[in-house]
C-alpha positions in Angstrom: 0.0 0.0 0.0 1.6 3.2 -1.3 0.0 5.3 1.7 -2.1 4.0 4.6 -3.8 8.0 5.6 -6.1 10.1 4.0 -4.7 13.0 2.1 -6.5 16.3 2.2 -8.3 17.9 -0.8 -9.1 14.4 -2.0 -5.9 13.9 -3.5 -4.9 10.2 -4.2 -1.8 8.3 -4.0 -1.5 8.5 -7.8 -1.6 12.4 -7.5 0.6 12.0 -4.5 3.2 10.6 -6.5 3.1 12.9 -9.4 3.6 15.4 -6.9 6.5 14.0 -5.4 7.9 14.0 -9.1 7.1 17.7 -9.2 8.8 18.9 -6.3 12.2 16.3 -7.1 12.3 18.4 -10.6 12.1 21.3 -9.2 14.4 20.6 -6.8 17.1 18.6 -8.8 16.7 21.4 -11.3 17.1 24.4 -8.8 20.0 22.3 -7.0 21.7 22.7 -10.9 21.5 26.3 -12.0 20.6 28.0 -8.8 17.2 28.9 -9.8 13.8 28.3 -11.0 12.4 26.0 -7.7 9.0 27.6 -7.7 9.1 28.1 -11.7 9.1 24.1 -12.0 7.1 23.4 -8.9 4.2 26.0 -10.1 2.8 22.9 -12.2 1.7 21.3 -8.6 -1.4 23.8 -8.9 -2.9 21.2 -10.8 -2.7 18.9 -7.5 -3.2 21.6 -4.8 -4.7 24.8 -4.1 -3.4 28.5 -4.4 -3.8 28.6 -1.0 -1.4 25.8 0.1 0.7 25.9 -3.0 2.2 29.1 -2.6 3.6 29.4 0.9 4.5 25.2 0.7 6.2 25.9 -2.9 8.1 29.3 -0.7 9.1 27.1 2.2 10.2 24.0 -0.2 12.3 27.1 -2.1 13.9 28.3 1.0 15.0 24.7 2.4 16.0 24.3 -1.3 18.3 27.5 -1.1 19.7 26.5 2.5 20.8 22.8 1.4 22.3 24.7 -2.3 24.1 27.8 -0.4 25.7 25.0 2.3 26.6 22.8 -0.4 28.5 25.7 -2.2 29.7 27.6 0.2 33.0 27.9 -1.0 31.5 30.1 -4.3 29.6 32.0 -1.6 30.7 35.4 -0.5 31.1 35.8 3.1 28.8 38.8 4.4 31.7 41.3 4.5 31.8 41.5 1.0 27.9 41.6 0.2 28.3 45.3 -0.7 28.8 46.3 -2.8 30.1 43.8 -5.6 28.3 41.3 -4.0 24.1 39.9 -3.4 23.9 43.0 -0.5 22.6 45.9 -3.2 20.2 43.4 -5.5 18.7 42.1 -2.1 18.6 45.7 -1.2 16.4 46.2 -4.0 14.3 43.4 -4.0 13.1 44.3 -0.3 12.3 47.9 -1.7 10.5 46.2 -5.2 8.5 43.8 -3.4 5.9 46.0 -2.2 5.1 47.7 -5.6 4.8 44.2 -7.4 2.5 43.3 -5.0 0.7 46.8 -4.8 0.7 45.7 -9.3 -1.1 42.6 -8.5 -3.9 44.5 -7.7 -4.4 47.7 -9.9 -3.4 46.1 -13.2 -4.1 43.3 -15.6 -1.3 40.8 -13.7 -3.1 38.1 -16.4 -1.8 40.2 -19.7 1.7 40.8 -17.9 2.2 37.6 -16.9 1.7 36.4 -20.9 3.9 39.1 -22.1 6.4 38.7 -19.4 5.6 34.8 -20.3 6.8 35.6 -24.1 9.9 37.3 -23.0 11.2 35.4 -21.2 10.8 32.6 -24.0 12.2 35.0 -26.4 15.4 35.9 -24.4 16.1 32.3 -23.1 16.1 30.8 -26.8 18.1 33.6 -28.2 20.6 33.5 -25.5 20.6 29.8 -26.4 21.9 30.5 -30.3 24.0 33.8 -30.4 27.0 34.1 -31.1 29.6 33.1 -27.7 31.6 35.8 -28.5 28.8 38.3 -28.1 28.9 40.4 -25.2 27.3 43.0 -23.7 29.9 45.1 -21.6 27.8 46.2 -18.1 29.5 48.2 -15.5 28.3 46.8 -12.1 27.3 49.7 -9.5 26.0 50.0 -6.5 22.9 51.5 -8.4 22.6 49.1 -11.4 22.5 45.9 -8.5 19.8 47.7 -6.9 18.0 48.6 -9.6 18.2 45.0 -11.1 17.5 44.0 -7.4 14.2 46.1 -7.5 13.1 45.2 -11.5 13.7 41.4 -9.5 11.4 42.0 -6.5 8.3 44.1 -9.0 8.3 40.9 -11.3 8.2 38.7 -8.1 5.2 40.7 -7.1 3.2 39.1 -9.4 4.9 36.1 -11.0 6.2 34.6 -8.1 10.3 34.6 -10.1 12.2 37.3 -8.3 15.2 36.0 -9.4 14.6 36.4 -13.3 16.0 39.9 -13.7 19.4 38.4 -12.0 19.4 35.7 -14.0 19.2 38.0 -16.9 21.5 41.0 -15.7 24.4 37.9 -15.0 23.6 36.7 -18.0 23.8 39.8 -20.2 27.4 40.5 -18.0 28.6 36.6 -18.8 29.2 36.6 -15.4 31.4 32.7 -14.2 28.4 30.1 -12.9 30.8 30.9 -9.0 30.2 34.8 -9.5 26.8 34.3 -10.8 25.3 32.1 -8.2 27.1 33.7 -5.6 24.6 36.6 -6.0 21.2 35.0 -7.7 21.2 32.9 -4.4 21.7 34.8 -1.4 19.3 37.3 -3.5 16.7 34.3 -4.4 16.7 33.0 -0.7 16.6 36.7 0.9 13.2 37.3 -1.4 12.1 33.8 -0.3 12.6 34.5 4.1 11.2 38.2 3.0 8.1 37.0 1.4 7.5 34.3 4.1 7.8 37.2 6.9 4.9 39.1 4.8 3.0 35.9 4.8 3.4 35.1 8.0 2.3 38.4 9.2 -0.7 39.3 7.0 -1.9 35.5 6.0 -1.1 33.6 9.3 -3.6 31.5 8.1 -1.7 30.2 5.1 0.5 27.8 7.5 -1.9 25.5 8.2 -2.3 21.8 9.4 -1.9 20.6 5.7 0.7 22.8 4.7 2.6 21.4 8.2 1.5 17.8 6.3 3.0 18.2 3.5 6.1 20.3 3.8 6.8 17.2 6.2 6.1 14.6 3.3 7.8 16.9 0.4 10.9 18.2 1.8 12.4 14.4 2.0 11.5 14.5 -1.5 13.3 17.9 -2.1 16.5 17.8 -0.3 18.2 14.4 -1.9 16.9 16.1 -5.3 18.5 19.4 -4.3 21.8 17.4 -3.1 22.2 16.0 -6.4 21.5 19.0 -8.5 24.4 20.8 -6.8 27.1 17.7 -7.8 26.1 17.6 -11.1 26.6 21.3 -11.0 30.1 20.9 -9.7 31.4 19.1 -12.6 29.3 21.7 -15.5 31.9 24.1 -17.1 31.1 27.8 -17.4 29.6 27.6 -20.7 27.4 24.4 -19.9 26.5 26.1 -16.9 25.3 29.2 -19.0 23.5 27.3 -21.5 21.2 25.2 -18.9 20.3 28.3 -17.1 18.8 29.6 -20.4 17.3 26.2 -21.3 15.6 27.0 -17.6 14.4 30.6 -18.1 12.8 29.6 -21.6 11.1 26.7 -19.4 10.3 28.9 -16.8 9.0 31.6 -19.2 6.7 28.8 -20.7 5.3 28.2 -17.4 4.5 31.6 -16.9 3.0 32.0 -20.3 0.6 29.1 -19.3 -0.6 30.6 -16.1 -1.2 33.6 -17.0 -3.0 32.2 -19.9 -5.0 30.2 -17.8 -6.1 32.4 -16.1 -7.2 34.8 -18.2 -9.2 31.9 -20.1 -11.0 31.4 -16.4 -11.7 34.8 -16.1 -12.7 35.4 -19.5 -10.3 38.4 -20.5 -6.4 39.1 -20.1 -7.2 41.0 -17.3 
């Protein structure tokens, strides 16, 4: 017998399962390039609610994070030198962008963003994919242009739930080393993460239930070998191989989006 309780919102061991497949993708994937846990684990909103999904696919992300940091610490910057080449002005940022993305959610069409957002992020991912190696796009890095990317980050995360997409991007576009890069996508991607659950916590107490306690308990045993083994096979990825998967990811993750937003709008009749 696969599992001897009942599991809430009718779910079955069959779903159970595909869920646990979910969250080791997401995991394994994330444990790789640094990135995209919650980008992956969005398609367990066909196996839970909203209202469980998003602070269990937060906390999953944050364990996720932990587990990845410890694992790499030696590409890690220690805290001393967060500012101001390192995470300390994006994270900065983020904090400050937050707010607005979520103050977004409500006053405009997040539906019609999310597609267009969706399309770019397609777009950019396969042409990063194909151009040319040697082309290079020569960014200073400020204290302003980290917190400005930092911000852009924490808006899109408002309402897209993928904070870390305009730092993927920004190392991206700088051809920044896989060390340098995930030494600030991250620290950045976990600060958003503890930030967001601090908000949650506070306004939406209610979002930590009994069932989220269930199955954070039941997914993170899933998560953590899946993590572990992303990071090893990121230890052996050269720079360019490194590069290339994490804009195999965006596009993936730009898919995702494109589908949810386009979801939704299809439920609510209208991109809006």
């Amino acid at each position: 017998m696969l599992l001897n309780f009942d599991l809430p919102f009718g779910m079955s061991p069959v779903s159970f399962v595909a869920l646990e497949l979910i969250m080791a993708s997401s995991g394994l994937m994330s444990g790789l390039s640094g990135f995209g846990f919650s980008a992956i684990g969005a398609i367990s909103l066909a196996f839970l609610q909203p209202a469980l999904a998003v602070p269990l696919l937060m906390s999953l992300s944050t364990m996720n994070q932990l587990l990845s940091i410890k694992q790499l610490k030696a590409d890690m910057k220690p805290l001393s030198q967060w500012w101001p080449a390192g995470p300390g002005g994006y994270i900065l940022g983020g904090m400050a962008g937050a707010p607005i993305g979520l103050w977004l959610l409500h006053v405009l069409p997040v539906n019609a963003l999310m597609v267009v957002f969706g399309i770019f992020l397609m777009a950019y991912g396969t042409y990063s994919l194909f151009k040319p190696a040697n082309l290079v796009l020569r960014l200073s890095n400020s204290k302003f242009s980290s917190f400005a990317v930092g911000g852009l980050g924490g808006i899109l995360g408002g309402f897209t739930a993928f904070p870390g997409a305009a730092v993927v991007i920004w190392s991206g576009l700088r051809n920044m080393p896989k060390a340098e890069s995930r030494a600030i996508v991250q620290p950045y991607i976990l600060a958003m993460q503890i930030f967001s659950l601090l908000l949650l916590a506070i306004f939406k107490p209610e979002s930590f239930s009994k069932e989220f306690a269930m199955f954070f308990l039941l997914l993170l045993p899933i998560v953590l070998p899946s993590t572990l083994a992303g990071t090893i096979m990121y230890k052996k990825l050269s720079d360019f191989n490194f590069r290339r998967i994490a804009f195999l990811l965006l596009t993936s993750s730009g898919l995702g989006i494109f589908i949810k937003g386009s979801h939704a709008a299809m439920l609510t009749g209208a991109l809006v």
